[in-house]
VEXZA-422498 format. One line per 8 residues: number of its first residue (from 1); their letters; for each residue x, y, z of N, C-alpha, C. Coordinates in Angstrom, 1 decimal. Layout:
N
NUM) a) X Y Z X Y Z X Y Z | ...
! end
This chain:
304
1) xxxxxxxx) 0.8 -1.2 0.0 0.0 0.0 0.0 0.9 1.2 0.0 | 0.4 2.6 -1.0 1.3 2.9 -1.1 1.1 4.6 0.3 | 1.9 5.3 0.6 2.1 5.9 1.7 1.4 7.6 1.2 | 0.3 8.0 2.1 0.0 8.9 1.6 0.2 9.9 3.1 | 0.5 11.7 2.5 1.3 12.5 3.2 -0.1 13.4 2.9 | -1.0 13.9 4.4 -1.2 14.7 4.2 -0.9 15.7 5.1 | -1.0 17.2 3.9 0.6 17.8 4.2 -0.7 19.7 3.8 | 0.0 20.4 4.5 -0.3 21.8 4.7 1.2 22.4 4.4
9) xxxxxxxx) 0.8 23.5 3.3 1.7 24.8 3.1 1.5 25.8 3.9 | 2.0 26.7 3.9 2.0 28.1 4.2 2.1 28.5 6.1 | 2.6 27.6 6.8 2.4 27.9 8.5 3.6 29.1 8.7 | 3.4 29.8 8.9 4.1 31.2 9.5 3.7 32.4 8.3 | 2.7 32.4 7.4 2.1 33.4 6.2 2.0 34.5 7.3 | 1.2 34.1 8.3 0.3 35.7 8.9 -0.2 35.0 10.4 | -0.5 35.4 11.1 -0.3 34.4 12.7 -2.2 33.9 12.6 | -3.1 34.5 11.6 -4.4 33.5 11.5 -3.9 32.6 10.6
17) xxxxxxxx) -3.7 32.5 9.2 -2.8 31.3 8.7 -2.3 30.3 9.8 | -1.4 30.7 10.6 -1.0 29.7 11.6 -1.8 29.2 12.4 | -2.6 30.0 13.0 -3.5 29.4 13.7 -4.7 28.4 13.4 | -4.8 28.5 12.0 -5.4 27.5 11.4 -5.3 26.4 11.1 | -3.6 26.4 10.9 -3.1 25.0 10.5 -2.8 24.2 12.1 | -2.5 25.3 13.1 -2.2 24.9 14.2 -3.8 23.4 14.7 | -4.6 24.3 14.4 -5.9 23.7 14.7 -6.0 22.4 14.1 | -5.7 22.1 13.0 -5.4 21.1 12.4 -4.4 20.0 12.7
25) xxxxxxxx) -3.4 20.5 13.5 -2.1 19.7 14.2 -2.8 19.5 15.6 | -3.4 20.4 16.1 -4.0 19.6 17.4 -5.0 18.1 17.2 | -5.5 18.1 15.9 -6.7 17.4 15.9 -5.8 16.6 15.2 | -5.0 16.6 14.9 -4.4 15.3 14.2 -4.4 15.0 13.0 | -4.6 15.8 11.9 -5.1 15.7 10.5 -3.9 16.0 10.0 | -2.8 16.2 10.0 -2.0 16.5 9.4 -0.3 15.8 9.5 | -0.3 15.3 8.5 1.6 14.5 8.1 2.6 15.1 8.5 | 2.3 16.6 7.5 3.4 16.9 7.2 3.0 18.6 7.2
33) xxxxxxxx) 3.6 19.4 7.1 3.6 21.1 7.1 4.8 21.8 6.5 | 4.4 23.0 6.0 5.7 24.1 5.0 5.7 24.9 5.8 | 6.7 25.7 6.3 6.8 26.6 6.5 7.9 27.4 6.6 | 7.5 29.1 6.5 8.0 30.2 5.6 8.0 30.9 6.7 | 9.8 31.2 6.3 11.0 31.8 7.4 11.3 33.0 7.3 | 10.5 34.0 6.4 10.7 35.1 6.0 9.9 36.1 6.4 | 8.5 35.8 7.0 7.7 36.7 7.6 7.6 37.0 8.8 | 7.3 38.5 9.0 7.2 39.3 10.2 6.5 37.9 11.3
41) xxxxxxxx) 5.9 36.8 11.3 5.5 36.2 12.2 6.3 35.1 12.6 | 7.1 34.6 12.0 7.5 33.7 11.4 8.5 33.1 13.1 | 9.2 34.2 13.8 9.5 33.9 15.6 8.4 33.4 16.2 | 7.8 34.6 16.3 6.3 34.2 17.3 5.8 32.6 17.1 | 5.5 32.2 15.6 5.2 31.0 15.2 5.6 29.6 15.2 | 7.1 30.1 15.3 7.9 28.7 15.8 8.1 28.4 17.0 | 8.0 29.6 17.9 7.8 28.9 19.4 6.6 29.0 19.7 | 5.9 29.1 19.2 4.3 28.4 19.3 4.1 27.3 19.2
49) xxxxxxxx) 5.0 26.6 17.9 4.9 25.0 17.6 5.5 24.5 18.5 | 6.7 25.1 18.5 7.8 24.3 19.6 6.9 23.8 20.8 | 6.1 24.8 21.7 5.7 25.3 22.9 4.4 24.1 22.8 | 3.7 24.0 22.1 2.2 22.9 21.8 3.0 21.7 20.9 | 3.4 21.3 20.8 4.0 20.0 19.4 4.0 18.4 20.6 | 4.2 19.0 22.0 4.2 17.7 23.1 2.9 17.5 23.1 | 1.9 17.9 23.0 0.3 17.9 23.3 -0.1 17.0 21.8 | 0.3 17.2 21.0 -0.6 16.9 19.8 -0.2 15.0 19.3
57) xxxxxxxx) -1.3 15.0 18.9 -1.2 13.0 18.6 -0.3 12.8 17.9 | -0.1 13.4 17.1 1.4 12.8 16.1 2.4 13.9 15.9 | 3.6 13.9 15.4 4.8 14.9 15.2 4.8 14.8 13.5 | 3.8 16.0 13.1 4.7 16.5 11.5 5.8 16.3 11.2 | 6.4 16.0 9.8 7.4 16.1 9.3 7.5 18.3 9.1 | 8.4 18.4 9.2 8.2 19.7 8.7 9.3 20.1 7.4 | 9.0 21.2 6.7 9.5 21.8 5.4 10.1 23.0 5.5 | 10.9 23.3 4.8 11.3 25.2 4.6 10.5 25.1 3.4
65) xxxxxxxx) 9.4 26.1 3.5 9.0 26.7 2.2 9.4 27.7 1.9 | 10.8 27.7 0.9 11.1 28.3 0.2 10.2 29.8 -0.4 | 10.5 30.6 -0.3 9.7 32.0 -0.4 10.3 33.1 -1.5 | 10.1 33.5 -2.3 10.7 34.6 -2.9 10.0 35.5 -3.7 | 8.0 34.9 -3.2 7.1 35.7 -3.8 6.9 36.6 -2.8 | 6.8 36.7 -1.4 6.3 37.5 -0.2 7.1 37.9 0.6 | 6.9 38.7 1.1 7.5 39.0 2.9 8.5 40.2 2.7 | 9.9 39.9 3.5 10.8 40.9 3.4 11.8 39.5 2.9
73) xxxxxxxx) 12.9 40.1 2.7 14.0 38.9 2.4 15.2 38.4 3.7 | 15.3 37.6 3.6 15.8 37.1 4.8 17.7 37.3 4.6 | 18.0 37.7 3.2 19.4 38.0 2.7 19.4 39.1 3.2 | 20.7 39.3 3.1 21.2 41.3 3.6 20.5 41.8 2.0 | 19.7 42.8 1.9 19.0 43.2 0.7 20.2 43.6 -0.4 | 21.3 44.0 -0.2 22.1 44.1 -1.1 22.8 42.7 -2.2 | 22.4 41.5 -1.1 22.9 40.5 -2.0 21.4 39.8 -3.0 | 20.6 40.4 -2.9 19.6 39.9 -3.0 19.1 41.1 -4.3
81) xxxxxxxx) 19.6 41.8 -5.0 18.7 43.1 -5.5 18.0 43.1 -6.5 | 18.0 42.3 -7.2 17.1 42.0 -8.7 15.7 41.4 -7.5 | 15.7 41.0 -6.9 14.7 39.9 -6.1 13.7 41.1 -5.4 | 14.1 42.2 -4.8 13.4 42.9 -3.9 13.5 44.3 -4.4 | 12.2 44.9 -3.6 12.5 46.7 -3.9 13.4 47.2 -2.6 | 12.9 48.9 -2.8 14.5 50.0 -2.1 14.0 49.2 -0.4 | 12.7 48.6 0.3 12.9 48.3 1.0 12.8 46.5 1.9 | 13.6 45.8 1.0 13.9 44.8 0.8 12.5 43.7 0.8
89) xxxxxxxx) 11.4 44.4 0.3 10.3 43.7 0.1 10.7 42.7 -1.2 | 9.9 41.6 -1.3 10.3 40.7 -2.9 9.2 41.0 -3.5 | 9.3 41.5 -4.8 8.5 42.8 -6.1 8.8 41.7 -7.6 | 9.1 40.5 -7.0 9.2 39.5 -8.8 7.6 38.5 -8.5 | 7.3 37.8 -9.6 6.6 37.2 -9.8 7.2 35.4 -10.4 | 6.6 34.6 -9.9 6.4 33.7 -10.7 7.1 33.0 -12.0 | 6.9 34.8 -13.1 7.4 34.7 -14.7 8.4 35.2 -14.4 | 8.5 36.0 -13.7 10.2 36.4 -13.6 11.5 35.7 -13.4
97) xxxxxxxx) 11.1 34.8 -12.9 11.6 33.4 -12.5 11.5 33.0 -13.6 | 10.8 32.3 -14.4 10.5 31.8 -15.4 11.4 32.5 -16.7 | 11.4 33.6 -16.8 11.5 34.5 -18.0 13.5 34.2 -17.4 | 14.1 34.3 -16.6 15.2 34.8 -16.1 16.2 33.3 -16.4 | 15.2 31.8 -16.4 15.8 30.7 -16.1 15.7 30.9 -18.1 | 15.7 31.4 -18.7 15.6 31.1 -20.1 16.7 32.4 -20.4 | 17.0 33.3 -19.3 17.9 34.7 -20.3 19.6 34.2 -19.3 | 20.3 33.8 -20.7 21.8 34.0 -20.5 22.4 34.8 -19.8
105) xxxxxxxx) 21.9 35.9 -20.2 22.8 37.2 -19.4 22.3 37.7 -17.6 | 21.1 36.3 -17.4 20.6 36.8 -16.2 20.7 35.5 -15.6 | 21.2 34.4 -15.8 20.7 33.4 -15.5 21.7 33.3 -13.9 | 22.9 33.3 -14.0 24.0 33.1 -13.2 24.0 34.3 -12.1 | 23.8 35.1 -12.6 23.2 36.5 -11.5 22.6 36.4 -10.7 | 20.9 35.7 -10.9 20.4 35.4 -10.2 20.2 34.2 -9.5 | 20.8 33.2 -10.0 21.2 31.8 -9.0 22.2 32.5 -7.7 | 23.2 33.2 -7.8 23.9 33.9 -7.1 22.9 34.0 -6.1
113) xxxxxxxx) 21.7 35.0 -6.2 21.2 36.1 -5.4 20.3 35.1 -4.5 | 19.4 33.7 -5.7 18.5 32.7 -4.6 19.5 32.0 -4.1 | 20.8 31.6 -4.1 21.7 30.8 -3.4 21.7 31.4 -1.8 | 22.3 32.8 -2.2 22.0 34.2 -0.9 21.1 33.5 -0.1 | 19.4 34.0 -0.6 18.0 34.0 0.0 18.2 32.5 0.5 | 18.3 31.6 -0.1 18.1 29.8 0.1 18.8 29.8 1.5 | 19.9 29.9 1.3 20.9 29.8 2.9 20.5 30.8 3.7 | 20.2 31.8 3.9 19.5 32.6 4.8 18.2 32.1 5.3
121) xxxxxxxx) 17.1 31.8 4.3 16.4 31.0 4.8 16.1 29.9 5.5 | 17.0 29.2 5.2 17.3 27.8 6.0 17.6 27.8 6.9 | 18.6 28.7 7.7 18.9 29.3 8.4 18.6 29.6 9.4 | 17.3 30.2 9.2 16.8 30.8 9.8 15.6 29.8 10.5 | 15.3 28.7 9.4 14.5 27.6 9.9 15.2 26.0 11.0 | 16.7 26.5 11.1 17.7 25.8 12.0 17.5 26.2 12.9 | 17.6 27.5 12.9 18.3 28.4 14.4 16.6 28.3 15.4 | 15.8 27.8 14.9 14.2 27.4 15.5 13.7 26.0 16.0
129) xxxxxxxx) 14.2 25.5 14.8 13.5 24.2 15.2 14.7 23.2 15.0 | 16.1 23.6 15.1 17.0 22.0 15.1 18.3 22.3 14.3 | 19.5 22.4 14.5 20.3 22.0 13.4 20.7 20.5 12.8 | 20.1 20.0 13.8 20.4 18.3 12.9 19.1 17.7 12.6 | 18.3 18.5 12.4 16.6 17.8 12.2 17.1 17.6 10.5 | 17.0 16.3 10.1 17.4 16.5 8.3 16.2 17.4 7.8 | 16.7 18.3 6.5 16.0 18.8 5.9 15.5 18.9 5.0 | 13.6 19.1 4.8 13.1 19.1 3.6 12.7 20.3 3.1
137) xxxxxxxx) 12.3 20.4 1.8 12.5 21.1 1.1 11.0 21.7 -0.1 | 10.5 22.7 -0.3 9.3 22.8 -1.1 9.2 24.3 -1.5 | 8.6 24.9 -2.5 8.7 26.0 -2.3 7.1 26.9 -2.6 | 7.3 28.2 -2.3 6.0 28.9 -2.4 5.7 29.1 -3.9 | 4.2 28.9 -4.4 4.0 29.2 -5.5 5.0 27.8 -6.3 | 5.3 27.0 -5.9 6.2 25.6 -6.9 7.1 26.6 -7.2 | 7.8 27.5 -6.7 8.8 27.8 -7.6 10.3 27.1 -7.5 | 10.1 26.1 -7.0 11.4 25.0 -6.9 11.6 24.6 -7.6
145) xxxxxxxx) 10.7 24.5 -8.6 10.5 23.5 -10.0 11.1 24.1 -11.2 | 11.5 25.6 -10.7 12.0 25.9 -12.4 13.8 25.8 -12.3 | 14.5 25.2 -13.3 15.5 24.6 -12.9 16.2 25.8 -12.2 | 16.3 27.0 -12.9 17.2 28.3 -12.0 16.9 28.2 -10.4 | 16.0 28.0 -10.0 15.5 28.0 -8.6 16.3 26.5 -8.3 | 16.0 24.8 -8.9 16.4 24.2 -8.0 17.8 23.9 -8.2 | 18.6 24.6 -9.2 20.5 24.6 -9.2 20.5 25.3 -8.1 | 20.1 26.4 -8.0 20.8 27.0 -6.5 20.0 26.1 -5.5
153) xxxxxxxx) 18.9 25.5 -5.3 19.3 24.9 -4.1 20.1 23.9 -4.0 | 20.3 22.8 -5.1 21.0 21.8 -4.7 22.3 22.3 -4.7 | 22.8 23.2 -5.0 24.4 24.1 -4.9 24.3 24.0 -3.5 | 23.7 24.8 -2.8 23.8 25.3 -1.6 23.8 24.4 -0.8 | 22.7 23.3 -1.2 22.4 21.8 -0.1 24.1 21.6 0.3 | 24.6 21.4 -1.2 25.7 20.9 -1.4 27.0 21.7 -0.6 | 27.0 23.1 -1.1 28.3 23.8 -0.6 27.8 23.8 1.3 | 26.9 23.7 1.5 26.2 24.0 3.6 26.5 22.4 3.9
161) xxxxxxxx) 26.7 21.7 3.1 26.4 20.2 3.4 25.4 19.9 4.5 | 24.2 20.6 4.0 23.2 20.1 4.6 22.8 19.0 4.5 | 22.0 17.9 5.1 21.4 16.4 5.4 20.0 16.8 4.9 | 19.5 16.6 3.9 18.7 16.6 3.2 17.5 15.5 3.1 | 16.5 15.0 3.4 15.7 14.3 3.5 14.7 14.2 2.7 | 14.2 15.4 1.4 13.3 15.4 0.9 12.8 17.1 0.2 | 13.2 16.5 -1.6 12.8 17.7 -1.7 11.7 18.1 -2.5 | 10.7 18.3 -2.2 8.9 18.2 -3.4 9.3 18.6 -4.6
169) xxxxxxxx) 9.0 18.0 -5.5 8.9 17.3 -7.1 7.7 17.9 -7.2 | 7.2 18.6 -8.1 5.5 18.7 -8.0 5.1 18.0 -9.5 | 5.0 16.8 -9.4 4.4 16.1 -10.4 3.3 15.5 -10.0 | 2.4 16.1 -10.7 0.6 15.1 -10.2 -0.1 14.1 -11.1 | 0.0 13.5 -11.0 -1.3 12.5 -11.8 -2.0 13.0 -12.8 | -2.3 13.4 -13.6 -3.3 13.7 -14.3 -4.7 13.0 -15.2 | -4.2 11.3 -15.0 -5.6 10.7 -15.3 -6.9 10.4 -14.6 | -6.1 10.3 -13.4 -7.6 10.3 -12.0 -8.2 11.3 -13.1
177) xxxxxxxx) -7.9 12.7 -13.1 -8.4 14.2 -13.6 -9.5 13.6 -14.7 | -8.8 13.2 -15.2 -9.1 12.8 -17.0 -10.5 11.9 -16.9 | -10.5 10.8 -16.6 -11.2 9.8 -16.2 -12.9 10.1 -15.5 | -12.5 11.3 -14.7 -13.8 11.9 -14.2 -14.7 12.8 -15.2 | -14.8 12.7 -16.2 -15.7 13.7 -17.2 -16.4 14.3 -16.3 | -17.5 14.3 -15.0 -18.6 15.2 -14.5 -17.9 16.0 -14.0 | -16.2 15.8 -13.6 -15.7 17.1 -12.8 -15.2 18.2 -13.5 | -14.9 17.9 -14.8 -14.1 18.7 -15.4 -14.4 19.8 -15.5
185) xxxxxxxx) -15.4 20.5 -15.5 -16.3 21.8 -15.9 -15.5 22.6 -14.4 | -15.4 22.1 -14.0 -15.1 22.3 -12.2 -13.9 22.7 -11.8 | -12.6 22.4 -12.9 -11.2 23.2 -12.8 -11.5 23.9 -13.3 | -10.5 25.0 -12.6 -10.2 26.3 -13.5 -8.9 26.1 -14.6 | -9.0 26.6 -15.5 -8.1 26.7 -17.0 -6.8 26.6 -17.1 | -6.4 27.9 -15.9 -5.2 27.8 -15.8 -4.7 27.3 -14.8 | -5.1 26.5 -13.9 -4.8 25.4 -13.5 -4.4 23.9 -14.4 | -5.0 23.6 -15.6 -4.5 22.9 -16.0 -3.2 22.7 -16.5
193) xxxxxxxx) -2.8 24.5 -17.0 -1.5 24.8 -17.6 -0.8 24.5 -16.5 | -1.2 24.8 -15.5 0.1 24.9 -14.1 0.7 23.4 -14.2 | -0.5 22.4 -14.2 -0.3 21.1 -13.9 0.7 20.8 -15.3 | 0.7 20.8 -16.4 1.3 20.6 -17.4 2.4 20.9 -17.6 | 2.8 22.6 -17.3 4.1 22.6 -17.0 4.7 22.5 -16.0 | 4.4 22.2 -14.6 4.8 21.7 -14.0 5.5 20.1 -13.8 | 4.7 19.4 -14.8 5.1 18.3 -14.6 5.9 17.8 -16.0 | 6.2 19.1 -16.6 7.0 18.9 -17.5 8.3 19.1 -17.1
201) xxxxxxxx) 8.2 19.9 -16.0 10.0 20.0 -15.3 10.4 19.2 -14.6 | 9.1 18.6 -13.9 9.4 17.2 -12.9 9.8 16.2 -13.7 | 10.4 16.1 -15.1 11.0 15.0 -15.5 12.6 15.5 -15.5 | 13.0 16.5 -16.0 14.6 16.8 -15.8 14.4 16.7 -14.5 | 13.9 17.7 -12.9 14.4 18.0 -12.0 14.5 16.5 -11.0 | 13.7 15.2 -11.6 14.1 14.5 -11.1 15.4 13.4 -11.8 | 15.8 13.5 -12.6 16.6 12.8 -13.1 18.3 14.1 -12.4 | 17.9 15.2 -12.4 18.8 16.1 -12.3 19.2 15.8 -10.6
209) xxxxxxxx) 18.3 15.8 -9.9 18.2 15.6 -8.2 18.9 14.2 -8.0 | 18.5 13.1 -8.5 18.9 11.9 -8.1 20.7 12.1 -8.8 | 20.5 12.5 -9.9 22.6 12.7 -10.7 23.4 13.3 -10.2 | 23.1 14.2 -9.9 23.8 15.3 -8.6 23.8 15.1 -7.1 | 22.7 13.8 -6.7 22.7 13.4 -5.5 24.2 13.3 -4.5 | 24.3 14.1 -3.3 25.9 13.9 -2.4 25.7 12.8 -2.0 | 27.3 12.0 -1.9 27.1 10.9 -1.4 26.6 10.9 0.4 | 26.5 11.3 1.0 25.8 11.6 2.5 24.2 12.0 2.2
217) xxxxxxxx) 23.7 12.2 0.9 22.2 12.1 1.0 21.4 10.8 0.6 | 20.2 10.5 1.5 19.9 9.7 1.5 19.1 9.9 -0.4 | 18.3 8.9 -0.8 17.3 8.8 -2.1 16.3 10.1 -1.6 | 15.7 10.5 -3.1 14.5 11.5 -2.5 13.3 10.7 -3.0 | 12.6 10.4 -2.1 11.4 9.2 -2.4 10.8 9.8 -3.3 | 10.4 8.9 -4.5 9.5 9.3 -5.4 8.0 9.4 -4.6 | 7.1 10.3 -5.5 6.4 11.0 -5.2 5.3 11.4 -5.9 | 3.9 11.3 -5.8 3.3 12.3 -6.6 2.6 13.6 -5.9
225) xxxxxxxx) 2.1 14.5 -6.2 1.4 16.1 -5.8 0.6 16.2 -5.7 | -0.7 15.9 -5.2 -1.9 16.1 -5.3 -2.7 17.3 -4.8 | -2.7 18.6 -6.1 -3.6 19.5 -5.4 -2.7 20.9 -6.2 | -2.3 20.4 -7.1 -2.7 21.8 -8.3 -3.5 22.1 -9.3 | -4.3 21.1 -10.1 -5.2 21.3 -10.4 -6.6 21.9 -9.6 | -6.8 21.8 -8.4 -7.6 21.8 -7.8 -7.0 22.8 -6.7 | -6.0 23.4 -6.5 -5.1 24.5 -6.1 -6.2 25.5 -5.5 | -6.5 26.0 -3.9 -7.6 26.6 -3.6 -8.7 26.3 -3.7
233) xxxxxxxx) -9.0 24.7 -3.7 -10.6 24.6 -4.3 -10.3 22.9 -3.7 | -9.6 22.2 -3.0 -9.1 21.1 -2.4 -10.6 20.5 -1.5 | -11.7 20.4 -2.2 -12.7 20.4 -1.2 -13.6 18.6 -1.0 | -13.6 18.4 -0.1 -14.1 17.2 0.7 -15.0 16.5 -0.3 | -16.3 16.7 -1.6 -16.5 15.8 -2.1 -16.1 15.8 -3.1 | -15.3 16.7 -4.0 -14.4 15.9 -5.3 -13.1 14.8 -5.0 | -12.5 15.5 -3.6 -11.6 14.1 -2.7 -11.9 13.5 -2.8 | -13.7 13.4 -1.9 -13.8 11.8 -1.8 -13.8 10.5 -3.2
241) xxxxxxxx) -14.3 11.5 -4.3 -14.2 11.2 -5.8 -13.4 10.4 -6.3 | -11.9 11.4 -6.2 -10.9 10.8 -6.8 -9.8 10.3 -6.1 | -9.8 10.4 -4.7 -8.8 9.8 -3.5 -8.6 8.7 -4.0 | -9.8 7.1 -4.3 -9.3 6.1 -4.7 -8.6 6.1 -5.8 | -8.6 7.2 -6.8 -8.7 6.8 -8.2 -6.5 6.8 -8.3 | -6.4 8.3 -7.4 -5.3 8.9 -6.9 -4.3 8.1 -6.2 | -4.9 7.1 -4.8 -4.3 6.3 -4.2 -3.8 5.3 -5.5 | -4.7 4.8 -6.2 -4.4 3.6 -6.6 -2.9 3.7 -8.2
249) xxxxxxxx) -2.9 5.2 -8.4 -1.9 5.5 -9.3 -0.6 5.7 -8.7 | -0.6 6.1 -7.2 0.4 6.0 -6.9 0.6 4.9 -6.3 | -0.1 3.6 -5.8 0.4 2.7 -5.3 0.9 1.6 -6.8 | 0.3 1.8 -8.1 0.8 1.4 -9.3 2.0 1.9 -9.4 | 2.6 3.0 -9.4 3.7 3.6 -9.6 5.1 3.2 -8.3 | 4.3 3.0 -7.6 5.6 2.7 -5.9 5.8 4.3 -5.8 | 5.1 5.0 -5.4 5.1 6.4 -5.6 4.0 6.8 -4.0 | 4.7 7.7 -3.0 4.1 8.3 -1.8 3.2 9.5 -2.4
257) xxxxxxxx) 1.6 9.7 -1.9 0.8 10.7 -2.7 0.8 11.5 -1.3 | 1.8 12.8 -1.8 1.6 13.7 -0.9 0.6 14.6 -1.3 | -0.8 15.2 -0.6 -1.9 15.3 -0.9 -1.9 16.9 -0.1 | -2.0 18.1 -0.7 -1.6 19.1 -0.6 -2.8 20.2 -0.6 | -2.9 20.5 0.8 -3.8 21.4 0.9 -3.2 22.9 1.5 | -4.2 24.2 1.0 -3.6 25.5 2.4 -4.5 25.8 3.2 | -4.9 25.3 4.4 -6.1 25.2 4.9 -6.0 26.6 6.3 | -4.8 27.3 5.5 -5.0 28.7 6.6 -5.5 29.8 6.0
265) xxxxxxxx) -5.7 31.0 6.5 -6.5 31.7 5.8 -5.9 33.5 6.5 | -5.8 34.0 5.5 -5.1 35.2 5.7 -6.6 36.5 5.9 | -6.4 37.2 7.0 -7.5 38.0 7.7 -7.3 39.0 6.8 | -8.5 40.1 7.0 -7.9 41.6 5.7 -7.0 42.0 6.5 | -6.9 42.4 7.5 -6.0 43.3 8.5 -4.8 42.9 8.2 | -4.5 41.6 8.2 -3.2 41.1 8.3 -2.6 41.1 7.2 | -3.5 41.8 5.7 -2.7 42.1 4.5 -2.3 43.3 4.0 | -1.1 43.7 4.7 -0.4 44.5 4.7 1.0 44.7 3.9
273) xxxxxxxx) 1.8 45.6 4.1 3.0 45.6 2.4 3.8 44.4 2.3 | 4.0 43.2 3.4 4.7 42.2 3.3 3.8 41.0 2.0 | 2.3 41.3 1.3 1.8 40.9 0.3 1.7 41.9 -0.8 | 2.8 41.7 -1.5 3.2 42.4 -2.7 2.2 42.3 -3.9 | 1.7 40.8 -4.0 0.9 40.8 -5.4 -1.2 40.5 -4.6 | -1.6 41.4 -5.9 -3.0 41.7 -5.2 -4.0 39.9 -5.4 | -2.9 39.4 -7.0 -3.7 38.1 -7.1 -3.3 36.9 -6.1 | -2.3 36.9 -5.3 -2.3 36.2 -4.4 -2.6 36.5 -3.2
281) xxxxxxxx) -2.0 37.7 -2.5 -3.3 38.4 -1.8 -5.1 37.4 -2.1 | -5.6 37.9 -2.8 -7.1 37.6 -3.0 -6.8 35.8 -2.8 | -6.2 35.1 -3.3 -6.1 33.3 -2.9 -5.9 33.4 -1.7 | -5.1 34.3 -0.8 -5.2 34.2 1.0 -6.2 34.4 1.5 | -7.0 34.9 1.3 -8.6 35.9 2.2 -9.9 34.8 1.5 | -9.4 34.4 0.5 -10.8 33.4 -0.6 -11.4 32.6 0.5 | -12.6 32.2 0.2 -13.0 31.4 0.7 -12.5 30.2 0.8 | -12.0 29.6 -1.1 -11.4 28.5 -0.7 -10.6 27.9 0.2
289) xxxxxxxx) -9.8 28.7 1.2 -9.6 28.7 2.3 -9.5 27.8 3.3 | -10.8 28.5 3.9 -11.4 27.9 4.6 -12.2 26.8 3.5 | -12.4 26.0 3.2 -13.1 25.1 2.4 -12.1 24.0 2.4 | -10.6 24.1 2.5 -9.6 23.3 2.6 -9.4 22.9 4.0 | -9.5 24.0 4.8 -9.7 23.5 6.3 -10.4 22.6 6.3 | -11.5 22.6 6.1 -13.2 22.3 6.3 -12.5 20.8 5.8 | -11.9 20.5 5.1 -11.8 19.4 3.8 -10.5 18.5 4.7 | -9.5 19.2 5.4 -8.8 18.7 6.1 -9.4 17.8 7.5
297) xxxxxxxx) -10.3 18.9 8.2 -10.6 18.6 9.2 -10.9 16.9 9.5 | -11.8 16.9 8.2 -13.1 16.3 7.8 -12.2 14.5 7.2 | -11.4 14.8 7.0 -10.1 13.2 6.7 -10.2 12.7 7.9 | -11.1 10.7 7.3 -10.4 9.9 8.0 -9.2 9.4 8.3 | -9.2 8.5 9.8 -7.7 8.2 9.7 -7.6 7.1 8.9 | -8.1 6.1 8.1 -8.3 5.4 7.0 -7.6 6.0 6.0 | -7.8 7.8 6.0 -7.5 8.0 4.6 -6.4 8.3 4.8 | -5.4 9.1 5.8 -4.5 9.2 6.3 -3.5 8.2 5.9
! end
């Protein structure tokens, strides 16, 4: 049977974010958790966990979610300056990333600058919760997946000789998807694209991850993603839909389905200049949201 991870992004976004996923760790519904070393909450939040983690039924695996859409930057802003504006907020997107991993004259510049941000971040997620806790790895918005993003991390893994445990691949399934004709009306559009190219990179970044593997790292378990198509909208009866359809591709494949929800929810108040872009902004405050909570809560331990 094959091993399924259910797993929450975004713990340290905004301290109701946290508090929501926290809710979720008390009641036991959750594997695994990301969390982001770069925001104004981001102290307060780790010894929160630290301080409640003895109380709760099981111990999360935890992640650095890698960040370079939000917050302030965790580099000295000078090593970091294509990444952020005059007050070391991060002012790139997504495509910029994108656009930068395809331009010669920017490519190496900016590996430079996420190598910076990468080790600062990690860092920052040591000096909280462990320097010998091995480390995993994911990032905000998948931006781990575009190769310029994951050369600097495996550089860095490499030059810090960090003990590395696991680093998210976001390659999802796509026939469960296919197979269901009544749902289809039901994804949004560009969600499909996300899924398509993303899991067009998950074929180099895994062949690239295991060839460049240090000999002190363990394998990075193959894996599938469940929950970009459905990205903000992760809700309890299309799950219950396609969970079998989902389990049973990854247990065909020898593949762990880490099953990816953000079940926290960013308050208006708390969106303030550390949320640079207004369309992700609006995915924090959404309803969908809360609807992932709701959808978390609501997992048997069967499905677990």
């Amino acid at each position: 049977m094959s091993k399924i991870d259910i797993h929450a992004d975004d713990y340290a976004l905004s301290p109701n974010t946290s508090e929501d996923i926290l809710q979720c760790l008390r009641a036991g519904k959750l594997n695994s958790i990301s969390v982001l070393t770069n925001m104004s909450c981001y102290d307060a939040y780790a010894e929160k966990y630290q301080k409640g983690k003895a109380e709760w039924l099981c111990q999360p695996l935890l992640a650095v979610h890698l960040n370079f859409m939000e917050g302030h930057c965790a580099a000295d802003p000078e090593e970091v300056k294509h990444l952020v504006d005059g007050q070391g907020y991060f002012n790139i997107t997504w495509w910029d990333l994108f656009h930068w991993n395809y331009s010669p004259k920017k490519f190496m510049t900016i590996k430079k600058e996420l190598k910076a941000e990468i080790k600062a971040q990690t860092e920052r997620f040591r000096e909280k919760f462990g320097e010998d806790l091995p480390l995993r790895f994911d990032g905000h918005q998948h931006t781990q997946m575009i190769p310029l993003c994951y050369w600097a991390l495996l550089e860095v893994i490499v030059e810090q000789h960090y003990r590395t445990a696991y680093i998210r691949i976001t390659k999802e399934p796509i026939m469960p998807y296919l197979r269901q004709v009544s749902l289809w009306k039901s994804y949004r559009p560009i969600n499909w694209i996300k899924n398509l190219l993303l899991n067009f990179y998950a074929l180099g970044m895994e062949r690239t991850i295991e060839k460049n593997r240090p000999s002190w790292q363990s394998e990075n378990s193959p894996m599938f993603l469940w929950g970009v198509l459905m990205s903000g909208h992760m809700d309890r009866d299309r799950i219950g839909i396609l969970l079998p359809y989902m389990k049973k591709k990854a247990e065909d494949k020898g593949r762990c389905l880490e099953i990816l929800f953000h079940p926290g929810s960013l308050l208006e108040e708390e969106a303030g200049e550390e949320f640079v872009s207004e369309g992700a902004k609006q995915f924090y405050l959404s309803d969908g949201r809360r609807i992932e909570k709701n959808a978390v809560m609501s997992m048997r331990t069967e499905e677990k």
